[in-house]
C-alpha positions in Angstrom: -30.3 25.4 -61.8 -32.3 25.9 -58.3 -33.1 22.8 -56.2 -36.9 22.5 -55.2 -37.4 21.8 -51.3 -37.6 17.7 -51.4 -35.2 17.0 -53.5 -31.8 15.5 -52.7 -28.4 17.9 -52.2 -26.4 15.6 -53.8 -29.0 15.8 -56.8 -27.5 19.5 -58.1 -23.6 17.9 -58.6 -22.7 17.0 -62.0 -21.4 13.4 -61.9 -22.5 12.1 -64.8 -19.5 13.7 -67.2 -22.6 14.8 -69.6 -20.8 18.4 -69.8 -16.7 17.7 -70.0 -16.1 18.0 -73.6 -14.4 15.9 -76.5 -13.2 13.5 -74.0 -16.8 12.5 -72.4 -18.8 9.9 -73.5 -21.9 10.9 -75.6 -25.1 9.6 -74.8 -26.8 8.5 -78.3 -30.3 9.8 -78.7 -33.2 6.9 -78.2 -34.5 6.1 -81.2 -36.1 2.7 -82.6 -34.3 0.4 -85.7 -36.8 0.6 -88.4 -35.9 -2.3 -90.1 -38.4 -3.7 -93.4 -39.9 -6.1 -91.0 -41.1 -4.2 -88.3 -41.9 -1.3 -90.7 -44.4 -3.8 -92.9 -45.9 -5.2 -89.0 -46.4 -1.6 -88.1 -47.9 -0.6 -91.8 -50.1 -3.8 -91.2 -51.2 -3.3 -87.6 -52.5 0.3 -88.6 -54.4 -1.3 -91.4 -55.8 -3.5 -89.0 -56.7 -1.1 -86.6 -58.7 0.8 -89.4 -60.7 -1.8 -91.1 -62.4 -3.2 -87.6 -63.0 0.6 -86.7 -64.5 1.1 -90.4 -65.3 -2.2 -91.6 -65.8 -4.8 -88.6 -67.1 -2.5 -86.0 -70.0 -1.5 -87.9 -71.2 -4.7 -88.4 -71.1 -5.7 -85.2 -72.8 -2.8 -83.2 -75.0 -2.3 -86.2 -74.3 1.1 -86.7 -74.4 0.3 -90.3 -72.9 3.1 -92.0 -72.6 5.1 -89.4 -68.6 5.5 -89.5 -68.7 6.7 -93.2 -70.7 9.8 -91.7 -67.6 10.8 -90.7 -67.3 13.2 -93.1 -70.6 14.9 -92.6 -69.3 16.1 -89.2 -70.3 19.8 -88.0 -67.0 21.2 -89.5 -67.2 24.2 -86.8 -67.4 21.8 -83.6 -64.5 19.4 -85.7 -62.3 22.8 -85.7 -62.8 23.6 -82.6 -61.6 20.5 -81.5 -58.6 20.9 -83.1 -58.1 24.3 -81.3 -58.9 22.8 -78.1 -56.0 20.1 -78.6 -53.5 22.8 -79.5 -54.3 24.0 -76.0 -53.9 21.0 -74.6 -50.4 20.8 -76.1 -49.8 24.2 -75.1 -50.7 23.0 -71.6 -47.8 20.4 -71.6 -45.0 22.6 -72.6 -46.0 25.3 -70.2 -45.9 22.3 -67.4 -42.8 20.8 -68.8 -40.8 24.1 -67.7 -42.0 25.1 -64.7 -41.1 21.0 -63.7 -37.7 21.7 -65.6 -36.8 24.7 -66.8 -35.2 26.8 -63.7 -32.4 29.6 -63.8 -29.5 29.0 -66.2 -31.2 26.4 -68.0 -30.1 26.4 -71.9 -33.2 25.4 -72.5 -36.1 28.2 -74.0 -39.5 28.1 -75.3 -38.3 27.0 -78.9 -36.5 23.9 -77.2 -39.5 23.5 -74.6 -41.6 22.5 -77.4 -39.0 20.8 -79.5 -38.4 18.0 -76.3 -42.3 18.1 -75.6 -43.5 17.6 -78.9 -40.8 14.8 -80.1 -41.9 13.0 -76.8 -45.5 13.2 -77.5 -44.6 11.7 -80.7 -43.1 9.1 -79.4 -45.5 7.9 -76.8 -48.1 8.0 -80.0 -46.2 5.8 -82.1 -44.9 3.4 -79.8 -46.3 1.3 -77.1 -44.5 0.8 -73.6 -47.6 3.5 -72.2 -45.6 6.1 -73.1 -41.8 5.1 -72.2 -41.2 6.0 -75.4 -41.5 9.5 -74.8 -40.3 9.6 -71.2 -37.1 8.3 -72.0 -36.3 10.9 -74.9 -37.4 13.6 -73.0 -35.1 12.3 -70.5 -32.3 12.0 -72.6 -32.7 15.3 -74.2 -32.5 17.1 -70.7 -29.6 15.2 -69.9 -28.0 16.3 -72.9 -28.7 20.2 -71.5 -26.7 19.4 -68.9 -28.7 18.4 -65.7 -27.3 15.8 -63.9 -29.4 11.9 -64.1 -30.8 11.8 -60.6 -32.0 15.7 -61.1 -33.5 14.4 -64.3 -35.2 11.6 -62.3 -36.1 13.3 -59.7 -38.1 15.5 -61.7 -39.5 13.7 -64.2 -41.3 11.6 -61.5 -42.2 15.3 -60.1 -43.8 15.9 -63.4 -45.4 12.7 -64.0 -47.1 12.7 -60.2 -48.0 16.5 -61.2 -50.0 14.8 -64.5 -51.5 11.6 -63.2 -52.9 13.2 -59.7 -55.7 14.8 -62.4 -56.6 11.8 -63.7 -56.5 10.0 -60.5 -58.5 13.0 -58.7 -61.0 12.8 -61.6 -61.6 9.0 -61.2 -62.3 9.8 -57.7 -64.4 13.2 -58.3 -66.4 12.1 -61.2 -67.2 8.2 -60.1 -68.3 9.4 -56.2 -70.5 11.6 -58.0 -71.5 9.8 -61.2 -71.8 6.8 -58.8 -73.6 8.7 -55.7 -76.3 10.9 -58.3 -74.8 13.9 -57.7 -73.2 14.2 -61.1 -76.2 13.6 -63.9 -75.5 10.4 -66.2 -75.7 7.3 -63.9 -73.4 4.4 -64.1 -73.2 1.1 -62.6 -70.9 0.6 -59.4 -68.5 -1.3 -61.4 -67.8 1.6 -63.9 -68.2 4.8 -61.2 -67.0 3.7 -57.5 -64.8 1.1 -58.3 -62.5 3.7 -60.8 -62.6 6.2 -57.8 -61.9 3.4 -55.4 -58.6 2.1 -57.5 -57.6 5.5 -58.1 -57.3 6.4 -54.1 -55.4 3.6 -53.2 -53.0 5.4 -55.8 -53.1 8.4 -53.9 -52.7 6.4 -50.9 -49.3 5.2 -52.3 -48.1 8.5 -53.5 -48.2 9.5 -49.7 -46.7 6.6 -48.6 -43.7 6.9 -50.9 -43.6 10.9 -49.9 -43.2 10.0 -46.4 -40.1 7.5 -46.7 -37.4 8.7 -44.6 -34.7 11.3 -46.5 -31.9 8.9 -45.7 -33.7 6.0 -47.2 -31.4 4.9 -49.9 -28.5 5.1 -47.3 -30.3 2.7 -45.1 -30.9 0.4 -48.2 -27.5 0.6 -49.5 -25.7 -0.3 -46.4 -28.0 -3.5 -46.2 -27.6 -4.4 -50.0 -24.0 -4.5 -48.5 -24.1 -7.4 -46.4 -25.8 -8.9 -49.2 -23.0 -10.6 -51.1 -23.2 -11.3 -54.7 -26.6 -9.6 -54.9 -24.8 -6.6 -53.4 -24.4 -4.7 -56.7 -28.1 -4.8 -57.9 -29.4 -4.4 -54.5 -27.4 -1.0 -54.1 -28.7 -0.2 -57.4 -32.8 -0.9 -56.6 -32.0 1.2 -53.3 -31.8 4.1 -55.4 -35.7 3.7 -56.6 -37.9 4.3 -53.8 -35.0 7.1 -52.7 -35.6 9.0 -56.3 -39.9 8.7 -55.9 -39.9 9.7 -53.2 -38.2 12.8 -53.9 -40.2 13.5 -56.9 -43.1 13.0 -55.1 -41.6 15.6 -52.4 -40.6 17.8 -55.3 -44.5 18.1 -56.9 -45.8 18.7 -53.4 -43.4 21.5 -52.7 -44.5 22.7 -56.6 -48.2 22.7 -55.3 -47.4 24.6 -52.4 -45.3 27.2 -53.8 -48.6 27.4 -56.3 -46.7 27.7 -59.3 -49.0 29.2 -62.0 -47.5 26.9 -64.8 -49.1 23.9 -62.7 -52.2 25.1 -64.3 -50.4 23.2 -67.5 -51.7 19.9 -66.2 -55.0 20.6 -66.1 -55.2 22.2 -69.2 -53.3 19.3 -70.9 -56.4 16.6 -69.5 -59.1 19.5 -69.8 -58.6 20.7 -73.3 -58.0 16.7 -74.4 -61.2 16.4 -72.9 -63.2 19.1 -74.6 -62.0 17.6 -77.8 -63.9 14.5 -77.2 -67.1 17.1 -76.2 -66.7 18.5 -79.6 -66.6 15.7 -81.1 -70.1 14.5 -79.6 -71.7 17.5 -80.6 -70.0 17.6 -84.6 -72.5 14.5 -85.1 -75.2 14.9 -82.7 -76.1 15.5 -79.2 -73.5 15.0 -76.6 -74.0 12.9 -73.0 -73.5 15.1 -69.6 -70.0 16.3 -69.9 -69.7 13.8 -66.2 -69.8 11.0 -68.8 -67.6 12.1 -70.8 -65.3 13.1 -68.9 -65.6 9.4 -67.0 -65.6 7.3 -70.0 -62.3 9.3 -71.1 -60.3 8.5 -68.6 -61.0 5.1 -68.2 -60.6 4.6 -72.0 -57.6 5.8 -71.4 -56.2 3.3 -69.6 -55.8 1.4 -72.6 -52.5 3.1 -73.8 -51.3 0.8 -70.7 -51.6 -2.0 -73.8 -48.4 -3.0 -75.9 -49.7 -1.2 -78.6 -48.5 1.9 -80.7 -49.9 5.1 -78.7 -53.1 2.7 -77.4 -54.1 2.6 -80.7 -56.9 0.2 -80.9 -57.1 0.2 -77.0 -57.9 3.5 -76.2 -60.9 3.5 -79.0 -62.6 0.2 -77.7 -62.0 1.3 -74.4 -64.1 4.6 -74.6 -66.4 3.5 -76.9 -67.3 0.4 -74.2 -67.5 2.8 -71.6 -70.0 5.0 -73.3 -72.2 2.1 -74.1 -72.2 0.8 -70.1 -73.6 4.6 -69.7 -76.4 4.2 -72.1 -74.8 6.3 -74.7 -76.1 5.1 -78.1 -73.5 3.0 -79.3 -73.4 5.3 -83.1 -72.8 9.1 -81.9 -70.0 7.4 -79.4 -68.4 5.3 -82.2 -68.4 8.6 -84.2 -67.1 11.0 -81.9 -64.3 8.6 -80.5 -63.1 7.7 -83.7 -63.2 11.4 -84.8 -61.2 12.5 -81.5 -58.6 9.9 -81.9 -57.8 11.3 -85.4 -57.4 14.4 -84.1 -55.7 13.5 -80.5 -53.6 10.6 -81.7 -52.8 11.8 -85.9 -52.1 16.0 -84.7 -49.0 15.7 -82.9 -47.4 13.3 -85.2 -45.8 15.4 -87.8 -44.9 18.3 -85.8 -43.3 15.5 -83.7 -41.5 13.9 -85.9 -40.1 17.9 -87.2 -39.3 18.8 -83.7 -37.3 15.2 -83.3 -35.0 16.1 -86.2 -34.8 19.8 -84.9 -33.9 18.5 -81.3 -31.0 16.4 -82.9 -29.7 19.2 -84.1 -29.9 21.2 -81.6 -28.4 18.7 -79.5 -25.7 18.4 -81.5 -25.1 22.0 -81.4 -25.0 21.9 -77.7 -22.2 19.5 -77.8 -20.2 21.3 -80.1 -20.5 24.2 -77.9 -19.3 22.4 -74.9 -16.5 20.9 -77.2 -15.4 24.5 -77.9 -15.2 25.4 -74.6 -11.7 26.0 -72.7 -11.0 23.4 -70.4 -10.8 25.2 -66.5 -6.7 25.2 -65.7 -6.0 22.6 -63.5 -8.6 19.8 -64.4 -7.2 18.6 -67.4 -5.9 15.4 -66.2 -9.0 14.9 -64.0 -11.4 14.5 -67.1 -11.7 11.3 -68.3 -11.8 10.0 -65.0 -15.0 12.3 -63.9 -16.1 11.5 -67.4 -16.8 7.9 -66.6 -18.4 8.0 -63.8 -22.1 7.7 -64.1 -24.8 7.8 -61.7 -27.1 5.1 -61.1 
């Protein structure tokens, strides 16, 4: 597997013993107890959820009956939506590989999608903004053999690659929404302040970019001196050390102008045009700069503890449509409506492709159990085997 310019040399060695047979260690694949209680919680908190959007909501916007038209949707613009999120999906796994897929990899499309779309189920059905999914999509390439800090590394690199859209389109879309050069208004408090939080990130992302190559050295050799605190100090020294090289590592991506970065935007535009559709299967829709706005700030409520956002992300949008004037019916109708396609869609072919990764997974590991040990390491195994990195 090729190194991008950025990352760390010692990043391409294989420490972790993830590839040395019977004798390793095997990493078990992240997965949550579904025990009777927290089944009946989660069965009651999605009942919740849908009697204030059908019930409550109505009531106290008085949209009436409003939600129950639902089902008198333009069933052309509702299809196209659900086109338009395929893309989207489309969009990630293309961006997942050219992030993580490089050379030798074992992994192809068919496993591509298999990590992708079990990790998009995950960040949909539990909360953590997504942690869900980060970790199993970090397990799963661990369990393809790249190395931890390589998987680190890169994963930030991914995750910069994704949130620099939506931190670019705060910044675009609320100068202009905010400014009048984009049609739709806004207050200050919805437009400039958005764009204002949102370079501050970028601001950050240089900063950590620019951190010196040797910085975990330097940190390390001062956690030493630090007594008892010495082992988690070394430890946290490895953070900024592994962001910024995944910050390094998407730069480097941008430069070389990798076509599959083009996944990104497809991933955030296509999401987008779902919402669009929506507006238009039930009426008239706002100036696409609204929408596109009030998405990603509704968005910000899959930060919540909650399954996927579920809940958060709704009241979110639909409050940021109403501070742009949008009447307060259409945008209950087409958020709801692109929630059940955004948020419902990947869920089953998630929860497939989980139970297709496991086996594939354990395929992989009887493969590396059936390979011959090289002459002259045998004794060396279970030592390399327990060493892990970080």
């Amino acid at each position: 597997m090729s190194r991008q310019p950025g990352e760390p040399q010692q990043l391409d060695a294989v420490v972790s013993g993830e590839r040395r047979g019977a004798g390793a260690p095997q990493e078990e694949m992240p997965r949550v107890v579904l025990t009777r209680r927290r089944a009946i919680g989660f069965a009651l908190f999605v009942a919740t959820i849908i009697a204030f959007f059908y019930f409550v909501l109505p009531k106290l916007t008085n949209v009436g009956s409003t939600v129950h038209r639902i089902a008198a949707g333009d069933s052309w613009w509702i299809a196209i939506g659900v086109v338009l999120e395929l893309l989207s999906f489309a969009g990630y796994v293309v961006l997942f590989r050219t992030v993580f897929v490089r050379d030798d990899s074992r992994i192809g499309w068919s496993e591509s999608y298999e990590i992708t779309m079990a990790g998009l189920a995950a960040t949909r059905l539990f909360a953590a903004a997504g942690a869900g999914g980060v970790a199993l999509t970090a397990w799963a390439l661990r369990r393809s053999g790249m190395e931890r800090r390589l998987v680190a590394c890169r994963m930030v690199a991914f995750l910069v690659l994704l949130y620099v859209v939506y931190a670019g389109s705060l910044v675009i879309d609320g100068i202009g929404l905010g400014s009048g050069l984009f049609p739709g208004g806004g207050s200050f408090a919805i437009t400039i302040v958005p764009a204002i939080v949102a370079s501050l990130l970028f601001a950050a992302a240089i900063a950590v970019a620019t951190l010196p190559g040797d910085i975990e050295r330097r940190l390390a050799g001062r956690a030493a001196s630090s007594g008892r605190r010495a082992h988690w100090l070394a430890h946290a020294a490895t953070v900024p050390a592994l962001a910024a090289s995944g910050v390094r590592t998407a730069i480097s991506l941008v430069r070389s102008r990798e076509p599959g970065l083009l996944g990104a935007l497809a991933w955030w535009g296509f999401d987008i045009g779902v919402l669009w559709a929506m507006f238009h299967a039930f009426g008239s829709a706002p100036p696409f700069t609204v929408i596109w706005m009030a998405y990603f700030i509704g968005t910000l409520g899959n930060l919540l503890p909650l399954p996927g956002g579920l809940g958060g992300v709704e009241g979110g949008m639909i409050g940021a449509f109403a501070a742009f004037n949008v009447d307060i019916n259409l945008a209950v109708l087409a958020v709801i409506s692109y929630r059940a396609i955004s948020f419902w869609l990947p869920t089953l072919p998630g929860a497939i492709a989980y139970l297709q990764l496991r086996r594939k997974v354990a395929q992989w590991r009887e493969e590396e159990d059936d390979a011959p040990t090289p002459a002259g390491r045998e004794e060396a195994l279970p030592a390399a085997g327990a060493v892990t990195a970080r």
